[in-house]
KEDRENLUM-632413 format. One line per 5 residues: number of its first residue (from 1); their letters; for each residue y, z, x of C-alpha. Coordinates in pm, 1 decimal. Layout:
% residues N
NUM) a) Y Z X; ...
% end
This chain:
% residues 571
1) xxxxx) 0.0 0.0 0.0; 354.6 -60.1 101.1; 592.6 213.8 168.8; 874.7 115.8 -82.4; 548.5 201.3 -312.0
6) xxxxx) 376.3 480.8 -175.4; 785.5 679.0 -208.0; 762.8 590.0 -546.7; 423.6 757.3 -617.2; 545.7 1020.1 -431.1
11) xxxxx) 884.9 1130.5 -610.3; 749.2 1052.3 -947.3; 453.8 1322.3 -896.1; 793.8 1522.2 -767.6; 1019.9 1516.1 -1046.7
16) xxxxx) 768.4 1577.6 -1291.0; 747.4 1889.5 -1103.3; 1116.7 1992.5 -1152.3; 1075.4 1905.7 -1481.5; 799.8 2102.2 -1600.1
21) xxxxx) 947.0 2362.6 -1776.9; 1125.2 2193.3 -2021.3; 799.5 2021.5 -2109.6; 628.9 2299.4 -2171.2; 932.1 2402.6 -2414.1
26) xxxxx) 855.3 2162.0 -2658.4; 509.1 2108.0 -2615.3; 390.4 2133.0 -3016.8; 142.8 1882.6 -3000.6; -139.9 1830.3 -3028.5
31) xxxxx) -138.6 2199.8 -3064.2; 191.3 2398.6 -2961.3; 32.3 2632.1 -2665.0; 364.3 2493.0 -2439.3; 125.7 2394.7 -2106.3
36) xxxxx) 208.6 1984.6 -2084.2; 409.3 2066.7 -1794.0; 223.8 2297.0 -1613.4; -78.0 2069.1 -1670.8; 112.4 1721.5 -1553.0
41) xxxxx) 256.5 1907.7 -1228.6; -98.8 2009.9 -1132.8; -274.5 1745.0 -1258.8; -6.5 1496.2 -1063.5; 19.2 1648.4 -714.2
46) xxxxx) -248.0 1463.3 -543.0; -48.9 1223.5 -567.0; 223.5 1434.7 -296.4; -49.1 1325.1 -69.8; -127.4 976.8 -139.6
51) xxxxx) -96.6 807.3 204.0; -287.6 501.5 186.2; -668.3 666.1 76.6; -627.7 525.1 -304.4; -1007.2 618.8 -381.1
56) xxxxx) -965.3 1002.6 -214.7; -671.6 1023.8 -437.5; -813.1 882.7 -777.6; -1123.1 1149.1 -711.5; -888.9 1443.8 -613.3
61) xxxxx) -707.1 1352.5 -938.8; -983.8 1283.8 -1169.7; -1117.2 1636.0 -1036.9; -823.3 1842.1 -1057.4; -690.8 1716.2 -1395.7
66) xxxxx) -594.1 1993.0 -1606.6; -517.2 1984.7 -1982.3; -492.1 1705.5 -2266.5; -201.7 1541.0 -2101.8; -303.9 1583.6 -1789.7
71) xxxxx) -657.6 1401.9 -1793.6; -472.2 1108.1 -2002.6; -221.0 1066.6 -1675.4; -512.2 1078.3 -1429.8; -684.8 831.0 -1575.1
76) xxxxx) -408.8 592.7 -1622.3; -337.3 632.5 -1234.7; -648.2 574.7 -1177.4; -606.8 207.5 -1257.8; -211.5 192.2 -1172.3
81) xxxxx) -304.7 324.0 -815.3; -441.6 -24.7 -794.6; -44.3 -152.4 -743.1; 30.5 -244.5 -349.1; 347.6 -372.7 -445.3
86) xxxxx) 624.6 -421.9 -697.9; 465.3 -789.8 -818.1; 125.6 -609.2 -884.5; 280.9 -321.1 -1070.7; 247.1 -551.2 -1423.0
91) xxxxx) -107.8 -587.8 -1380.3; -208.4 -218.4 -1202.0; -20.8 -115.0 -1576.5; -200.6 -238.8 -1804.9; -522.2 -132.1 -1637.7
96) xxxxx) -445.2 197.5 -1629.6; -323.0 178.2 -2020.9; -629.6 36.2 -2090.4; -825.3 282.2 -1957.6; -597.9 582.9 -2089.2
101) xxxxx) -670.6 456.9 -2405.3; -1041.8 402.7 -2350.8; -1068.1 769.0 -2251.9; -891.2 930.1 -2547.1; -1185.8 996.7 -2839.0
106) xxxxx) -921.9 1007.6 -3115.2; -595.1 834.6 -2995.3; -266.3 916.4 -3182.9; 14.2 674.3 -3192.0; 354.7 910.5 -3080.7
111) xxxxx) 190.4 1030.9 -2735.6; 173.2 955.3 -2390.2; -53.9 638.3 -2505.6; 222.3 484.9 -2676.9; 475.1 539.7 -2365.6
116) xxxxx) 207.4 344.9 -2181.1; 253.0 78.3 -2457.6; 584.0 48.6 -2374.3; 529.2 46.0 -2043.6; 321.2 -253.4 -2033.6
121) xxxxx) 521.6 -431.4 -2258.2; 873.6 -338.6 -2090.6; 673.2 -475.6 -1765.8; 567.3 -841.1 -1909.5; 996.7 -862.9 -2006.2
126) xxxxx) 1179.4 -784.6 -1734.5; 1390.3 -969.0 -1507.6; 1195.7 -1075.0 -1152.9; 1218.1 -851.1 -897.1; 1259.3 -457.2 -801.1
131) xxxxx) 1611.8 -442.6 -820.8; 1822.4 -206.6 -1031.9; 1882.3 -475.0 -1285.7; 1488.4 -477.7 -1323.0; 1496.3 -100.0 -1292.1
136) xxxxx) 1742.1 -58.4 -1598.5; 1581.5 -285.3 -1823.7; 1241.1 -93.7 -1794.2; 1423.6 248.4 -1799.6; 1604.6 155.3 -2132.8
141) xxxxx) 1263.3 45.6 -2289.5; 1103.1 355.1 -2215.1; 1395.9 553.4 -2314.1; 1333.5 370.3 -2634.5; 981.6 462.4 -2666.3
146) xxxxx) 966.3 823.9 -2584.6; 1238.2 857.0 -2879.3; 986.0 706.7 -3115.5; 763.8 927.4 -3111.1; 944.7 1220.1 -3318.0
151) xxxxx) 896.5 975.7 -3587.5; 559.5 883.2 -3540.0; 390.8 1203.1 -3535.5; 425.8 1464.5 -3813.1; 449.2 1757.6 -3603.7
156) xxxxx) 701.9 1645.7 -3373.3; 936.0 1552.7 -3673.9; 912.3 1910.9 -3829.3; 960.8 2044.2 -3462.0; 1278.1 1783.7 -3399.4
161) xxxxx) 1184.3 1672.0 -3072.4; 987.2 1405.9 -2847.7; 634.2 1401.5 -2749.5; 604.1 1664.5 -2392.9; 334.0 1384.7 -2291.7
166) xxxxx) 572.0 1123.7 -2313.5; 842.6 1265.4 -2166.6; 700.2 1368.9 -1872.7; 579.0 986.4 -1800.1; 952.0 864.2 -1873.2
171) xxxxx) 1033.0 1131.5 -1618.3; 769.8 1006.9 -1366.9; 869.9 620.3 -1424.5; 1202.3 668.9 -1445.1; 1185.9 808.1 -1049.3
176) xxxxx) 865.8 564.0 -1002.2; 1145.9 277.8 -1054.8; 1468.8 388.1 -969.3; 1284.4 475.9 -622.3; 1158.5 140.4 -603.8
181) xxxxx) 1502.7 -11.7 -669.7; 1658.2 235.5 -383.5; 1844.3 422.0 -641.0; 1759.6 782.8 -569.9; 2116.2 974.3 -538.9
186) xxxxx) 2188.1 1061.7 -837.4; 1962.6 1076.7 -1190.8; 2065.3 1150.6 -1539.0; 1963.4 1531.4 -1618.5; 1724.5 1469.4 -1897.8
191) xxxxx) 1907.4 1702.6 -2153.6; 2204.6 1430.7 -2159.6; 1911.6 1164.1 -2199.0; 1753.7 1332.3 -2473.7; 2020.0 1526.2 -2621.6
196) xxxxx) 1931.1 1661.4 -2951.2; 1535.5 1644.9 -2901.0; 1473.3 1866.9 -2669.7; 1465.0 2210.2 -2889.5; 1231.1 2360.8 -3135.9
201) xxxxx) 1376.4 2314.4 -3478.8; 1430.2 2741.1 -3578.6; 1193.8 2637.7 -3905.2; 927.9 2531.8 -3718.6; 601.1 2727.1 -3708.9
206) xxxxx) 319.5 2706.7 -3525.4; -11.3 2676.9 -3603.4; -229.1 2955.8 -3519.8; -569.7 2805.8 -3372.5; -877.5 3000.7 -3187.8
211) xxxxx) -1105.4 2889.7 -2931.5; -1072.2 2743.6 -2581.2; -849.0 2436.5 -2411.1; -1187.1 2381.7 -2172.4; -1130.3 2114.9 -1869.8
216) xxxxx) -1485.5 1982.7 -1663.9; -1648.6 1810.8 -1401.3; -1961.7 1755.4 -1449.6; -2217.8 1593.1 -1166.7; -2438.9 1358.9 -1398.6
221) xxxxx) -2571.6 1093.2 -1146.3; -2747.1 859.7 -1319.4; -2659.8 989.9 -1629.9; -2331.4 972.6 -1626.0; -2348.3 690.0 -1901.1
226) xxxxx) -2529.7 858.2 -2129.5; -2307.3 1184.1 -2086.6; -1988.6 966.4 -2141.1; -2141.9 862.2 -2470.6; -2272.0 1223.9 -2574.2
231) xxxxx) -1949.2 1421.2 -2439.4; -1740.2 1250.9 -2687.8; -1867.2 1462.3 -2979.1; -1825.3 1827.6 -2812.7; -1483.5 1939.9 -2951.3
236) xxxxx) -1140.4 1840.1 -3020.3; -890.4 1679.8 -2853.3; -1142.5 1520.7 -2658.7; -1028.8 1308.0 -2318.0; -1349.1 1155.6 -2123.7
241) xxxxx) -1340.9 1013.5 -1783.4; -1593.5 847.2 -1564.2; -1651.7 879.9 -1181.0; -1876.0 707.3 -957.8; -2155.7 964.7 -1006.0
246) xxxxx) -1954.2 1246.4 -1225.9; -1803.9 1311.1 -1546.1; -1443.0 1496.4 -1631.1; -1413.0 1608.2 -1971.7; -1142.6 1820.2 -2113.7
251) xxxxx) -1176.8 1921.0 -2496.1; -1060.0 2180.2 -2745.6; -1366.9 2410.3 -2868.0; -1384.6 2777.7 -3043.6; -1771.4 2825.1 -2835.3
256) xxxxx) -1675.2 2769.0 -2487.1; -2009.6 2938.0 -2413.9; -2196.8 2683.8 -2624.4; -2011.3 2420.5 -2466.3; -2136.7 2538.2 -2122.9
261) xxxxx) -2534.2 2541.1 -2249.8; -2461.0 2202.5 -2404.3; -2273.4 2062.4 -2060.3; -2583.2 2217.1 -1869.2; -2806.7 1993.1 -2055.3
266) xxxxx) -2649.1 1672.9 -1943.7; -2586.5 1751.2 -1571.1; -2445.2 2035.5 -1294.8; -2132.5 2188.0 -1354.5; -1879.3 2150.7 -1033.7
271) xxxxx) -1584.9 2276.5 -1192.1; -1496.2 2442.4 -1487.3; -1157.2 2589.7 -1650.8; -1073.4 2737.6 -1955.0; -775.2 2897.2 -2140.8
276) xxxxx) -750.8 3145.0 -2458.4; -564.0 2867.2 -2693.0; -476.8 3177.7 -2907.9; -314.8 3344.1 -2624.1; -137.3 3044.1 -2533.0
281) xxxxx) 11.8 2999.7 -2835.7; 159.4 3330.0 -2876.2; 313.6 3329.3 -2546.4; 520.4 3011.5 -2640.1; 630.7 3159.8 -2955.4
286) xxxxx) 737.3 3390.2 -2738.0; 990.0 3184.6 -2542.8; 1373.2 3138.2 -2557.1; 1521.7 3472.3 -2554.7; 1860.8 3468.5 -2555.8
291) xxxxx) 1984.8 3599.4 -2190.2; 2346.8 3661.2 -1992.2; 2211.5 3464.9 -1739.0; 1873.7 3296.6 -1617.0; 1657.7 3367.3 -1325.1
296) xxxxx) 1513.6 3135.1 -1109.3; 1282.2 3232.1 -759.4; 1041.4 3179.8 -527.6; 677.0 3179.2 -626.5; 639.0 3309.7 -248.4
301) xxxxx) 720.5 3638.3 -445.9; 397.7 3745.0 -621.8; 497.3 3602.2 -911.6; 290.6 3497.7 -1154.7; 309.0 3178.9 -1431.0
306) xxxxx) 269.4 3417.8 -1704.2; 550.2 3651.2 -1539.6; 737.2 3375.6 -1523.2; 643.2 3247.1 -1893.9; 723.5 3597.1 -2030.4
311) xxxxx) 1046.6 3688.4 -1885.4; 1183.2 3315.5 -1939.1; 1238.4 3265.3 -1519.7; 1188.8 2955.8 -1309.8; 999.7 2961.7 -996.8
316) xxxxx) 1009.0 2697.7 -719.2; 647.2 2624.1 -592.4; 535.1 2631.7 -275.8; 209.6 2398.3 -205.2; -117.2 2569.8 -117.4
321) xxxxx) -392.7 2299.7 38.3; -716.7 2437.3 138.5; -1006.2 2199.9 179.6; -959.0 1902.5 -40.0; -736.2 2088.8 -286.3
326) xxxxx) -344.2 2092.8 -249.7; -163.6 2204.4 -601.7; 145.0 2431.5 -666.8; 75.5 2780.3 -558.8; 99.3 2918.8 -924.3
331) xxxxx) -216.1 2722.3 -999.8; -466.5 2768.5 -749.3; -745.4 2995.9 -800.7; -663.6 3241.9 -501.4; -1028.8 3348.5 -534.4
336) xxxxx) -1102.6 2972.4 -392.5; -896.2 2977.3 -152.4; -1008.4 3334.1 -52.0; -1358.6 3233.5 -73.7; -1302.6 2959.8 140.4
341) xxxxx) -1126.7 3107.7 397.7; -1377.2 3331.3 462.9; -1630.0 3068.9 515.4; -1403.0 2957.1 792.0; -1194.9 2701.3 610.1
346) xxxxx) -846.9 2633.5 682.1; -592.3 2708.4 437.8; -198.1 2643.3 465.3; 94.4 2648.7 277.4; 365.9 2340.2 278.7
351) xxxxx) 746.8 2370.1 105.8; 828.5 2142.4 -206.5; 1064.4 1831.2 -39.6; 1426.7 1834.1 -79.9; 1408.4 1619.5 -373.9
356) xxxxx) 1167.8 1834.3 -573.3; 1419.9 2089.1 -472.3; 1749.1 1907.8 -589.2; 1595.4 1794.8 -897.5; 1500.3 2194.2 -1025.3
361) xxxxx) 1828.4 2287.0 -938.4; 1932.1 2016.2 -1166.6; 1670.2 2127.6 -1404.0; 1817.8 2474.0 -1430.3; 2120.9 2436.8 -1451.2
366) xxxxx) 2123.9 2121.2 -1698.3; 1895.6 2397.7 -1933.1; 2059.4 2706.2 -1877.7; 2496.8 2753.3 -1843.0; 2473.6 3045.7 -1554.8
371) xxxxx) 2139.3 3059.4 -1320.4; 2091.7 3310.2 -1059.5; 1834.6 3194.6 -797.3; 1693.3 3523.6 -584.7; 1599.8 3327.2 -287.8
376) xxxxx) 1334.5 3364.7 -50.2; 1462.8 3537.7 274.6; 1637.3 3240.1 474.5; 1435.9 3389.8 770.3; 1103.5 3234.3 611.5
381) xxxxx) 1222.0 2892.6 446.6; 1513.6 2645.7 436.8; 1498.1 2706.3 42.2; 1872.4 2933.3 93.2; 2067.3 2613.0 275.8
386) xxxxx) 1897.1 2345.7 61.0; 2032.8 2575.4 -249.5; 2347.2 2600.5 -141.5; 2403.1 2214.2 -22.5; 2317.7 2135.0 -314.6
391) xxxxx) 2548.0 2381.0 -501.5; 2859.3 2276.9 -299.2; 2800.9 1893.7 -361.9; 2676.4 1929.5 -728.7; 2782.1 2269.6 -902.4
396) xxxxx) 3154.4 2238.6 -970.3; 3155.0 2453.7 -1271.5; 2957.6 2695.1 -1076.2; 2621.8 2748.7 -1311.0; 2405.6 2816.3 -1010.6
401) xxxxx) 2437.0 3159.1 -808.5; 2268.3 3153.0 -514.5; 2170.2 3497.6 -310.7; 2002.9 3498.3 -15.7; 1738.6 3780.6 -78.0
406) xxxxx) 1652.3 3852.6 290.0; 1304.6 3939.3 109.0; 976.1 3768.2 90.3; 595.1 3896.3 -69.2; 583.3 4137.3 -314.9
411) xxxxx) 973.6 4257.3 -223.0; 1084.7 3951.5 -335.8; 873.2 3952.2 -657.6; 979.2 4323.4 -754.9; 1348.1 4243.8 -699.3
416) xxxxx) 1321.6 3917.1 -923.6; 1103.3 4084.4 -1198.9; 1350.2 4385.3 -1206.3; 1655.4 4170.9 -1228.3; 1492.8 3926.1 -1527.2
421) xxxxx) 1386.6 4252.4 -1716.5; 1759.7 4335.9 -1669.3; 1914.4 4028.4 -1767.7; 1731.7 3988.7 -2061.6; 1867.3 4302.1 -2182.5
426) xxxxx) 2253.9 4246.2 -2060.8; 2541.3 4109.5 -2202.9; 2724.9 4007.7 -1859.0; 2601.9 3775.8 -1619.9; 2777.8 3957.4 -1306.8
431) xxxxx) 2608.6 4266.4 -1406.8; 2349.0 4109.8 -1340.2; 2400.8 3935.9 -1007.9; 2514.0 4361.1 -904.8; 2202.2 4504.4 -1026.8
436) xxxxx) 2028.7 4202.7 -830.5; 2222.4 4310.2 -510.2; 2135.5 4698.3 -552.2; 1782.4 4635.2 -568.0; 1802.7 4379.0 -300.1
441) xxxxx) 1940.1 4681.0 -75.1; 1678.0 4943.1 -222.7; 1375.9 4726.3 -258.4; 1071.8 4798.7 40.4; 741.7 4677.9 119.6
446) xxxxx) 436.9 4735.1 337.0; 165.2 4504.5 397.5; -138.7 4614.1 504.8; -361.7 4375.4 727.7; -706.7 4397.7 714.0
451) xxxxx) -788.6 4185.3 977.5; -625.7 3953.3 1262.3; -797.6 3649.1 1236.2; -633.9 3476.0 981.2; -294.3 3587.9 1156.0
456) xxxxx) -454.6 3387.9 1466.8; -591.9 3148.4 1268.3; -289.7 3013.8 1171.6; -109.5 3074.5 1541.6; 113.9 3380.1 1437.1
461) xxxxx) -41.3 3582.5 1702.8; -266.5 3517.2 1987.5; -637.4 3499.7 1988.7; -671.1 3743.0 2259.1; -426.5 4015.5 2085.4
466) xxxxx) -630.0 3937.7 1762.5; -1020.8 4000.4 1948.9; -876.2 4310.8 2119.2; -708.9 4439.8 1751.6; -1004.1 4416.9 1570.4
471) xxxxx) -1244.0 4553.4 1886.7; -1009.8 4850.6 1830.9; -1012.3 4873.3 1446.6; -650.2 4839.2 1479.2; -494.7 4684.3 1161.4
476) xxxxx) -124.2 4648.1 1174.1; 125.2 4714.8 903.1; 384.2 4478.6 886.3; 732.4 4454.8 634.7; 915.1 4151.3 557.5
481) xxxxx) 1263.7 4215.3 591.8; 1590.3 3945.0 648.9; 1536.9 3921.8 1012.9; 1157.8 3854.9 924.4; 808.6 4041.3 962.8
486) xxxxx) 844.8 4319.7 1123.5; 555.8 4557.0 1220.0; 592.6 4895.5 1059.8; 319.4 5082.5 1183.4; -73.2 5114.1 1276.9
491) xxxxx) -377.4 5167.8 1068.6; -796.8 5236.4 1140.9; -868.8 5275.0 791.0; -798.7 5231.9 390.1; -777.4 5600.5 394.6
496) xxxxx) -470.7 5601.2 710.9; -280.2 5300.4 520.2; -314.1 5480.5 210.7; -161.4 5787.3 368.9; 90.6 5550.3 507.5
501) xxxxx) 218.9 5420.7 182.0; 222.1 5737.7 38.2; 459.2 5910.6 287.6; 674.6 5544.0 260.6; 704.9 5645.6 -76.4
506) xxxxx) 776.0 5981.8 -46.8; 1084.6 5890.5 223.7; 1213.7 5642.9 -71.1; 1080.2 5540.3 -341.4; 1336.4 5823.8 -542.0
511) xxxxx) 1106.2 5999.0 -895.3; 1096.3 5728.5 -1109.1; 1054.5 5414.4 -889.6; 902.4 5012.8 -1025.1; 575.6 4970.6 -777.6
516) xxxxx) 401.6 4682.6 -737.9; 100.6 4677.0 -610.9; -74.8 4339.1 -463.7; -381.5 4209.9 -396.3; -598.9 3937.1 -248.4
521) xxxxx) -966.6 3893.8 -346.2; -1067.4 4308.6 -344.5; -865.9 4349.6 -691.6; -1097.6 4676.1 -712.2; -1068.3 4782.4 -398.8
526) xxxxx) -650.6 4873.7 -482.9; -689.5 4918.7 -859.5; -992.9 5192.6 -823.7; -852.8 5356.6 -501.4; -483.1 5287.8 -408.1
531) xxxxx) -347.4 5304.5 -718.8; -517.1 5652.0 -877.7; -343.4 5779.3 -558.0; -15.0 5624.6 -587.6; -57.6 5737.2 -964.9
536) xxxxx) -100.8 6104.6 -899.9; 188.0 6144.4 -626.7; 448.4 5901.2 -826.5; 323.7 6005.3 -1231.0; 653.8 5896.1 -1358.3
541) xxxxx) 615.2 5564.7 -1162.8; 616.4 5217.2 -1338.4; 319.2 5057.1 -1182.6; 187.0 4719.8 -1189.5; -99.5 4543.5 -1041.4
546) xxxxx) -39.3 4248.0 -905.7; -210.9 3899.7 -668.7; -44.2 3879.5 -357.0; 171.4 3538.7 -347.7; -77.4 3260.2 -199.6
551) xxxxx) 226.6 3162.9 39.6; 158.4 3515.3 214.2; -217.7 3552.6 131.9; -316.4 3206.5 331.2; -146.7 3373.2 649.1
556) xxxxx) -247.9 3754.8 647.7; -625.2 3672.9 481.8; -879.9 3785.9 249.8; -855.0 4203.7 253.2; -487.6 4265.3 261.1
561) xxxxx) -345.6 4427.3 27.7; 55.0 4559.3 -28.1; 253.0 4821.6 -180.6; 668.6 4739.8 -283.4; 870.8 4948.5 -454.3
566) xxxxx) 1235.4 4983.4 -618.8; 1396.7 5326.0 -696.0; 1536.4 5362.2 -1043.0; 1884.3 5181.6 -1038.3; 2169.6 5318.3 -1230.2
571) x) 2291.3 5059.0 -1519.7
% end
């Protein structure tokens, strides 16, 4: 493939990324559990990686396709991967609309189908070349298209806006082109696009549905045309794809368990996801909450999507790749990556581009009128100067606050959660950006290290220091503060680090402090132990239990764990 068309796979997968909260604001259909975006940006970010290995990438997405929307998209890209340049682009289209359509068991006109549609047909009309004359002309079509769809499905109508599905491809092809054409400054925020149908109507109601949202891969070998034919029949919602030897289904069932038998029948499960659909849907009638002003972070701060979900915050991504996986770090199964780093894989952690970067900002502050983005320690990332480059070319009304937190881990995750519990409770935005600077200057954390090999693993200390720390049982403790990790102390044992926590928080965590607690795959190890102890010496403590952020866990290892705490602050 030619560059020009490799960048455009690339900042496609990359907007939809920026992007993905608003689609999961309005995602009502086919049932409104608000995951399209979460599902496209995971679903979509093999395609960060593309290179020139189309075949890797058409597995790694047909494997790692999550959701209804998301299985549609890989399967169109599997056949619009076939484009090596802008003349093929037509043909590689229609392919992969073909087969979108082929795998959907009950398509519905007003979805991401009919944006394909449009697609093919904006394709076969527009003017020669890959200009921004040919650039606009598709644009406008598909601009057209995705506002059809309100009317074409009942449930979008009574909800007042477009399809999620559809969106997100307009916001994929619009980059896919405009990148093609070398048009890439400056892009429309997609609330001025879509003004008016991009919020829940306040009479609409959701559904209530039980059961499981259930995604597959299934290893049928010479079956695999017989289970294509069977799987069809399994649940709702049903998308089907083919592989060379395997089978990814995603469907809609209230027996996930039956499922399972029924899957087990037909070949050997290699992967298998499910969500509570019932769950889902109660945490996006959840959303919207009026607040003085939104907060946006780093997922590098133990933060989790549902966190995130509840408290109505943003969080920028980091990438997390470990064997042939790479997907935000909010989506990876930590225990995976855990698992395999113990079996000696290598695991790493990579920063969204600039672009992914510059288009949230524009995300946020096109959605919200005053953001305040807690920012990863500028010690640890460029995140702080990209923020405020951006701000200072882009931000003349000044909706974007950007504070360099000096803070990274768990300190960085207590000091965002505490500041979006407060500013979902205020009435003034600065009082919020104060609070956020108190408990910037209050917040602490320890890390404790169960082992140096991952540390010298990844080159952050030597191999020889590492064999000699571990002859020695000698664990460090380390703190991330705005000068960076620093080491706070030693430790033999859980029962020394446990004493050292406890006299950290006797030195400052004041009567009443907000603990998190963090860990990486020995979840019982702190919940049984650590916190009973913490508990009993801080009983008027708010404590929550929490996985260590994936951007920290892939450098310290398997076996650490963390303690970070807040004294009460005044309001």
């Amino acid at each position: 493939m030619s560059d020009p068309i490799l960048r455009a796979f690339i900042l496609g997968a990359e907007r939809v990324a920026a992007w993905a909260d608003l689609l999961d604001s309005i995602n009502v259909f086919p049932i409104a559990d608000g995951d399209t975006g979460r599902n496209l940006k995971i679903s979509l970010a093999p395609l960060r990686d593309i290179k020139n290995d189309r075949d890797r990438t058409i597995h790694r997405l047909l494997v790692h396709a999550r959701g209804n929307s998301g299985n549609i998209a890989a399967r169109f890209f599997s056949g619009f991967l076939s484009a090596d340049s802008p003349a093929s682009v037509p043909a590689a289209a229609k392919l992969g609309r073909d087969r979108a359509w082929e795998a959907v068991h009950d398509p519905k006109p007003g979805t991401m189908l009919t944006f394909f549609d449009a697609l093919v047909s904006a394709l076969e009309g527009a003017p020669a070349g890959s200009g921004s004359a040919y650039a606009h002309s598709i644009i406008e079509r598909l601009e057209e298209a995705v506002r059809s769809t309100t009317e074409l499905l009942p449930k979008l109508k009574e909800a007042g806006v477009v399809d999620s599905g559809a969106l997100g491809m307009f916001i994929y092809f619009e980059g896919f082109f405009k990148s093609l054409a070398g048009d890439t400054a400056e892009f429309r925020p997609i609330t001025s696009v879509f003004s008016g149908r991009l919020s829940i109507a306040s009479s609409f109601r959701a559904e209530k549905e039980e059961g499981y949202c259930v995604d597959i891969t299934l290893e049928a070998g010479k079956n695999r045309d017989e289970a294509v034919k069977t799987l069809a029949g399994f649940g709702e919602s049903v998308v089907v794809i083919p592989g060379d030897t395997c089978v990814k289904v995603h469907l809609h069932t209230g027996d996930a368990s039956e499922v399972r038998k029924r899957m087990e029948s037909l070949g050997t499960i290699i992967r298998w996801t499910d969500d509570n659909l019932a769950e889902q849907i109660t945490g996006f009638g959840q959303r919207g909450a009026g607040r003085a002003i939104h907060i946006m972070t780093d997922a590098a701060g133990s933060v989790t999507r549902d966190d995130a979900t509840r408290l109505g915050m943003t969080l920028l991504d980091s990438y997390v790749t470990v064997g042939d996986l790479a997907a935000p770090e909010t989506s990876v199964s930590s225990a995976d990556v855990y698992n395999a780093m113990r079996r000696g894989g290598r695991a790493s952690t990579s920063q969204a581009s600039e672009f992914e970067r510059h288009e949230l900002y524009r995300s946020v502050t096109s959605l919200n009128p005053r953001t305040l983005y807690l920012c990863v320690g500028s010690a640890y990332t460029g995140n702080y100067d990209v923020a405020v480059r951006w701000k200072n070319e882009n931000d003349p009304d000044n909706r974007l606050t950007v504070i360099d937190t000096g803070a990274a881990s768990g300190r960085l995750g207590t000091i965002a959660l505490a500041a979006a519990r407060f500013a979902n409770s205020a009435d003034d935005a600065e009082r919020v950006i104060d609070y956020a600077r108190t408990a910037i200057e209050a917040c602490r954390e320890y890390i404790f290290i169960n082992t140096l090999k991952f540390l010298a693993a990844g080159g952050r200390i030597s191999k020889t220091k590492a064999f000699f720390g571990n002859m020695l049982n000698m664990m460090p403790v380390v703190s991330p503060t705005a000068s960076g990790v620093v080491q706070a102390g030693m430790a033999k044992n859980l029962d020394e680090q446990l004493a050292f926590a406890l006299s950290r928080l006797d030195e400052g965590a004041g009567a009443r402090p907000f603990i998190m607690l963090q860990y990486t795959d020995n979840r019982a190890l702190v919940e049984e132990k650590v916190l009973p102890a913490i508990a009993k010496r801080r009983p008027s403590a708010e404590i929550i239990l929490q996985p260590l952020s994936l951007t920290t866990g892939v450098h310290v290892g398997p076996g650490t764990w963390s303690v970070a705490f807040l004294p009460e602050i005044a309001s």
